[in-house]
N, C-alpha and C positions, 0 to 999 in steps of 0.2 A: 896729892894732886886732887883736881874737881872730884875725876872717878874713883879714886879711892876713896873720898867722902862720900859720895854718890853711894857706894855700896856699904860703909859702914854707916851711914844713916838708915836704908834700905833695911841691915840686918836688925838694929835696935825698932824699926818700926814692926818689926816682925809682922810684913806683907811682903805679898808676890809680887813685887815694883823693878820697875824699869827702864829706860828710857825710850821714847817710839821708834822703831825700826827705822823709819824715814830720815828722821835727826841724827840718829848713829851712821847710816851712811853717806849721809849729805850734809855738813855740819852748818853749809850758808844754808840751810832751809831747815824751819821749824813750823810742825802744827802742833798749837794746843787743842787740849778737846776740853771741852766746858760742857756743864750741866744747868740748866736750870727749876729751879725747887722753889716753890708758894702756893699763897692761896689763890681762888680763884677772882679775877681781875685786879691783878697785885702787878700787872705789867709785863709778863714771863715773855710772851711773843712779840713784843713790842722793842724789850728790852735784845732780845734774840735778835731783831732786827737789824737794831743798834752797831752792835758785835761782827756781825755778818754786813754790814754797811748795803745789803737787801732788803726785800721784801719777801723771804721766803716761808715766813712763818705769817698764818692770819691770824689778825690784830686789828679788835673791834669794839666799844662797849656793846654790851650786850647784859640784860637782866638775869642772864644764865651763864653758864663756862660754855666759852667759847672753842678751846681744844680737847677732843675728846681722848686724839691719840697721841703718842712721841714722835715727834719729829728730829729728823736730822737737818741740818743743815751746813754747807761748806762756804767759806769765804772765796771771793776772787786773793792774789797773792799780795801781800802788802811789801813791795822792795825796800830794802835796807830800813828795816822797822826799827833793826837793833845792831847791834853789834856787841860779838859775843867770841874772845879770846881774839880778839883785834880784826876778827875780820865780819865785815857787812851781813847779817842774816837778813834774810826772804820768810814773811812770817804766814800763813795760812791756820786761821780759827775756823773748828771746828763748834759745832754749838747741838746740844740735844735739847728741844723743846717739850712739856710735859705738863698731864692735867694737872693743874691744880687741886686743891681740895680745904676744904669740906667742895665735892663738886655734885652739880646740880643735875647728873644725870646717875654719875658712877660710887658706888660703894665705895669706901676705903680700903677694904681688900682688892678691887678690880684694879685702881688706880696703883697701889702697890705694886702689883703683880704687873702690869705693864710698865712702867718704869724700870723694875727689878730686870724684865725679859729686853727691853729697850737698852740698858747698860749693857747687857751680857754682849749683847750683839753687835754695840756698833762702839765697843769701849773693853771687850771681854781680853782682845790681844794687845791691843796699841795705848789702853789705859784712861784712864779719866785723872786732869790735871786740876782740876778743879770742880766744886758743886757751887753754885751763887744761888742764896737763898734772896729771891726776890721780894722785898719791900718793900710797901709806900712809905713813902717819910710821912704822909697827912694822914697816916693810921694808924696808930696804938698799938703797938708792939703788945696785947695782952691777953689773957683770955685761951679758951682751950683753940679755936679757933686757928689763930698764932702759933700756935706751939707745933699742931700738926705737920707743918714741913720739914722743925725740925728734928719731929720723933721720924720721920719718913727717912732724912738724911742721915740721920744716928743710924738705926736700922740697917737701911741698902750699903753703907761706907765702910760699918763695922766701925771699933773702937780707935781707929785712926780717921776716925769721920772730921777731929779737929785742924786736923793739920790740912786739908782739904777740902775745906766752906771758910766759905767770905761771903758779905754781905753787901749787895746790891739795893743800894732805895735808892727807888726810880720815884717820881713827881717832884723831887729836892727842890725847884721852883717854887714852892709852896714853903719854903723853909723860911726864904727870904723875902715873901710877901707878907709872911705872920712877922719878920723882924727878927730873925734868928739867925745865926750862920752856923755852920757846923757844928762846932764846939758847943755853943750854945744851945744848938740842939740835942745832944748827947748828952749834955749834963743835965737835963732835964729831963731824958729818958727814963722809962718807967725802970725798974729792977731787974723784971723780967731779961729786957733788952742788954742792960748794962752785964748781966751775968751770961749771957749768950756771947756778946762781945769778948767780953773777957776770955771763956773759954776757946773762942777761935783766933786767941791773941790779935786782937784788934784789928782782923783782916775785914776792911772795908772799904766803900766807894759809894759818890752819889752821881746821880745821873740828871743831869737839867736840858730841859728843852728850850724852855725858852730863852733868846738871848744867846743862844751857839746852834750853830748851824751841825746837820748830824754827822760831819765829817771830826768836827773837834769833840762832839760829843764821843763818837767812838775812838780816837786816839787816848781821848784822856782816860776815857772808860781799861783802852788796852794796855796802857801804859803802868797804869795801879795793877790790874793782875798780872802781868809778867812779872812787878815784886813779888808777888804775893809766890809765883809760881818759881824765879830764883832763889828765893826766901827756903823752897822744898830743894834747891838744887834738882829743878824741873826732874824729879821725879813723879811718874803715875801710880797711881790705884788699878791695880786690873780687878777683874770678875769673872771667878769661875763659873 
């Protein structure tokens, strides 16, 4: 059965995982919790927005990082998003927003440490279903720069960090005004990116503004990670 997978997956991942309280005694109602991880003006509160079909998170260019602290935020309900063992599910995303880094006020210890203190607490019992490492498609996957979100997610995730990041590039608009689509973009991607990919078994997604209105934008957005999140047999990550 599901749950019988559900817990012999669980054991070979050797984590304290589970399904959210909420979903086990309501089965037409599901929240996921999501994370987001980048650098700073790579899109994280923007994209947070997106997901949360709000404006709960600020989102600005600005010559500095613009979020200092972690943010929570909750979706209004999405009715019959899915259906899940024949019957209609009611879906509510949950979303945590977070500095960036290299950040232009805070240490790579401080931002650490809040994010690390920011999981415990609003993801420590009910889990985290996923992390989305946020990035622009019209920047260069390289550099040590780059790399920090993902030493950040390895870290705070532990060694099942993979099964639990995907990749969000947000400006993808940009992909298709250079003359590239998808594919085409990817296979041009530098090594770096290609071997990051690879490792989080090609859990990805791109996010376009222009040209769709932000309703299709977040549908299509939420439609990739619920694969990506049945793909786990929507299990979570907790944190002690």
């Amino acid at each position: 059965t599901e749950e019988q997978l559900y817990q012999l997956k669980g054991r070979l991942c050797g984590e304290s995982i589970f399904k959210t309280g909420k979903a086990m005694a309501d089965p037409s109602k599901m929240i996921i919790n999501l994370a987001l991880f980048g650098t700073t003006q790579s899109g994280k509160s923007s994209a947070g927005n997106i997901l949360l079909g709000s404006a709960d998170f600020l989102s600005s260019f600005a010559p500095c990082s613009v979020t200092q602290d972690c943010s929570l935020g909750c979706s209004c309900h999405l009715r019959s998003f899915m259906r899940r063992r024949g019957q209609e599910v009611t879906l509510q995303v949950r979303v945590l927003d977070t500095p960036g880094y290299p950040h232009s006020r805070l240490s790579k210890k401080n931002v650490k440490q809040e994010v690390r203190d920011a999981l415990a607490r609003h993801f420590g019992q009910e889990g985290l279903h996923l992390a989305l490492l946020v990035q622009r498609a019209d920047v260069p996957f390289c550099g040590q720069d780059a790399t920090y979100p993902v030493q950040m997610i390895q870290e705070l995730l532990g060694h099942a960090w993979k099964n639990y990041t995907a990749i969000l590039f947000t400006h993808a608009e940009k992909i298709e005004e250079a003359g590239f689509n998808e594919d085409t973009y990817l296979h041009e991607a530098p090594d770096t990116l290609l071997t990051l990919l690879n490792s989080i078994q090609h859990k990805y997604v791109f996010q376009y503004k222009k040209g769709k209105s932000l309703s299709e934008q977040r549908m299509k957005i939420l439609e990739r990670i619920m694969e990506f999140i049945k793909e786990n047999c929507y299990q979570v990550l907790t944190f002690k």
